[in-house]
Structure formats: C-alpha cells, structure tokens
N, C-alpha and C positions, 0 to 999 in steps of 0.2 A: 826200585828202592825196597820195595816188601820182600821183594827176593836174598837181599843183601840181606837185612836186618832179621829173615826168616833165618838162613843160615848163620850169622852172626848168634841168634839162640841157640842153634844147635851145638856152633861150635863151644859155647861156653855155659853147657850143660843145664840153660838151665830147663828145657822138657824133660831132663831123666826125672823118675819121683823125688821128690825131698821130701822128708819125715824130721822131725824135733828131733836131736838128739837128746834122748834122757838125761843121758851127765850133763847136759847142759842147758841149763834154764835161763831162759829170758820174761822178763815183764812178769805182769801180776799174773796168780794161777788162774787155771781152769777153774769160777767155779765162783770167782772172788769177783766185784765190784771193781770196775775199771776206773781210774784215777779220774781227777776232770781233766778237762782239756781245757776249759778254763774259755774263752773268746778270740784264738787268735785269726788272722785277718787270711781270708782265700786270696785268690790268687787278683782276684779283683779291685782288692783293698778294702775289705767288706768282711767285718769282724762275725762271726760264726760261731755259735754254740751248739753243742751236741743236738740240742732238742731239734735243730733246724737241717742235720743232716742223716737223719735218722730213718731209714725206711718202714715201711711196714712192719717187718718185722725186725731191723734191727741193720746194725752197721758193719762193713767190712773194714777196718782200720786198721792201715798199714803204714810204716816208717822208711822211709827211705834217705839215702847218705845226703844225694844233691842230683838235682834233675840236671846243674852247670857240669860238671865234671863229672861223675860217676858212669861209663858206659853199663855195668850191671843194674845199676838200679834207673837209668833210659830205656833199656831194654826191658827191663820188670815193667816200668808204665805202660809202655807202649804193648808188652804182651797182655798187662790186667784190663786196657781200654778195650781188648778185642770182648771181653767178658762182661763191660757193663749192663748191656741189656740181658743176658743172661743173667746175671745177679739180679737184676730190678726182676724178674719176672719171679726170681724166689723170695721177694718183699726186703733186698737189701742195697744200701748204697754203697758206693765206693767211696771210699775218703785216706787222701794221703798225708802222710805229716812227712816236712824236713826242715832242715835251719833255713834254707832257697829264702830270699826274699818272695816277695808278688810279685814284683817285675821281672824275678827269673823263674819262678813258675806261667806266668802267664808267657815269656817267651816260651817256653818248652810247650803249653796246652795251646798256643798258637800255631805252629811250627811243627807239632805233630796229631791234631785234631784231639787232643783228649776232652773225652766226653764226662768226668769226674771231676771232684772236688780237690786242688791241694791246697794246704796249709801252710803254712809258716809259722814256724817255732826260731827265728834266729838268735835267742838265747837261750834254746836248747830248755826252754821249762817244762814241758809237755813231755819230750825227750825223757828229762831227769824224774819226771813223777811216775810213768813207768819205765824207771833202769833198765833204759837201754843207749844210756849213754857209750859211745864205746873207747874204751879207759886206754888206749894205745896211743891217741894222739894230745900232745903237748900242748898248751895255753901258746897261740904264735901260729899256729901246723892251720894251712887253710881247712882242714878235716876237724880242726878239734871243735867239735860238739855234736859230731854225726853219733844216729841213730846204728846200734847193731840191727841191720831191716829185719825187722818183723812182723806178722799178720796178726791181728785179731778178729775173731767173729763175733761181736755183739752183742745182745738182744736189744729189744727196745728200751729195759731198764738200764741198760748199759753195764750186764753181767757176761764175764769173760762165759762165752762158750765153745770156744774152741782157739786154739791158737798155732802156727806155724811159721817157723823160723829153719835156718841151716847155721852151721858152728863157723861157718865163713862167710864173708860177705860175696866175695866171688857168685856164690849159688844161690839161689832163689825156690821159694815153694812154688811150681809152674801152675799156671790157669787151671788144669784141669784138677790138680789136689785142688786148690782153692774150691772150686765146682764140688769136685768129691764131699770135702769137710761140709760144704751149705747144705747138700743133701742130707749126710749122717745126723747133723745136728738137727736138721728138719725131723728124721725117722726118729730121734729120741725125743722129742717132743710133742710128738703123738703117742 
C-alpha cells in the first residue's frame, strides 16, 4: 500500500518544489496577524481553540478541500503525517482545517493513522476569514465551500510567518519545502 500511494505522489507531482506564485496571493500576508479560527470541533467532536493547538513555538495550519473525495489533498495528509514528529521537534504542531465533518475526518485519521489534528469548518467560516474560499464552485456543487489548500506557519502569537500554497489545487507544497520554510523561519528569528 505505501508503495502505491508512494508512487501515486510522484505521479501527481506533488515532491517536485512548489513556491507561491507571486501573481497569486492567498490568505492574510506575511507578517500580519492570522484571523481566528474561532472554536471549531476536531475530529473527535471536541471543540478546540488556537491556544490549545499550539506548539512551542508555533502552528503549522493548513487547509485542505476534503479528506471524503479529494485524492490530492489524502495524499497531502497522509505525506504531512510522515512529518509530524519532525515538526514537533522544531516546537510546531500540525493542524488541518476543511468543511469534512468529525465523523469524516475521524474516518480518514482512523483508516490511515494520522498522528495530527483536523478541524471542521462545515460552513466554511474559518475558510472565509482567511479568503481562501475557492470562488469556482456554485451554492449546490458538493465542492462549494472548499478551501484554495494552503499552508500557514505560525508563531505562537498566531503571526503569519511564512506561507505556501500552488495556483492549483492539483499540486501541493511537499514535506520537505514545508521542513525547509520551519527551518528559514527558525534562522530568522535568531
């Protein structure tokens, strides 16, 4: 099965690098004060606040479409879960947001060991306070409220320091940028 799903990344690119593209911005900037996330309920049914998901040094939060249907953003989980303990050891948690109820993220963190937090946003507010709602899909469209998937790096005051997205959803920033960006941001903060 790892073999499958190994090559299944590869074939749908997402270990090449991804980089932001400049022409295209998503969510609050670099630099700015990240929206709330307000209390919504983990995969547990167990309502969750920032303070409570918050590493050492700060949070890795990321969006994803739907853990039910999307195979790019099941494959982005399951490639970020190989990294949790790496993130913990640079004082950072993992946390994902998507519309997914708990009962379908807690199937998916069943069903394929993930070691992280998701969230539910099923009416997409979290989503909408950082704009990255994504505007293609119609009121009806089992898609409409998905997230454009995006990373954020955190700190512990919950200031954007770094961020990484691709201009399609197809593609994903792969584990080892994410790794990369926790480092840079580590060296400028010394």
């Amino acid at each position: 099965m790892r073999k499958l799903i190994t090559a299944a990344i590869l074939v749908l690119g997402l270990v090449a690098p991804a980089l932001a593209n400049p022409d295209f911005d998503l969510g609050p900037a670099v630099g700015a004060k990240a929206p709330s996330i307000g209390s919504p309920l983990d995969a547990t049914g167990k309502p969750r606040a920032m303070p409570s998901l918050v590493g050492e040094k700060g949070t890795v939060l990321f969006f994803f479409r739907s853990a039910a249907w999307c195979p790019f953003c099941q494959l982005q989980l399951m490639e970020l879960n190989g990294g949790v303990a790496e993130m913990a050891k640079r004082g950072y948690n993992l946390v994902g947001v998507s519309y997914d109820s708990p009962a379908v993220q807690a199937r998916f963190i069943a069903n394929q060991g993930i070691k992280f937090t998701l969230l539910s946003d099923p009416k997409s507010e979290i989503i909408d306070r950082f704009k990255l709602r994504d505007p293609q899909y119609a009121p009806g469209s089992r898609a409409f409220g998905v997230p454009r998937p995006a990373i954020f790096i955190l700190d512990r005051e919950g200031v954007v320091k770094a961020k990484l997205y691709e201009d399609a959803y197809t593609k994903r920033p792969p584990l080892k940028l994410v790794l990369e960006t926790l480092a840079s941001v580590a060296a400028k903060a010394n």
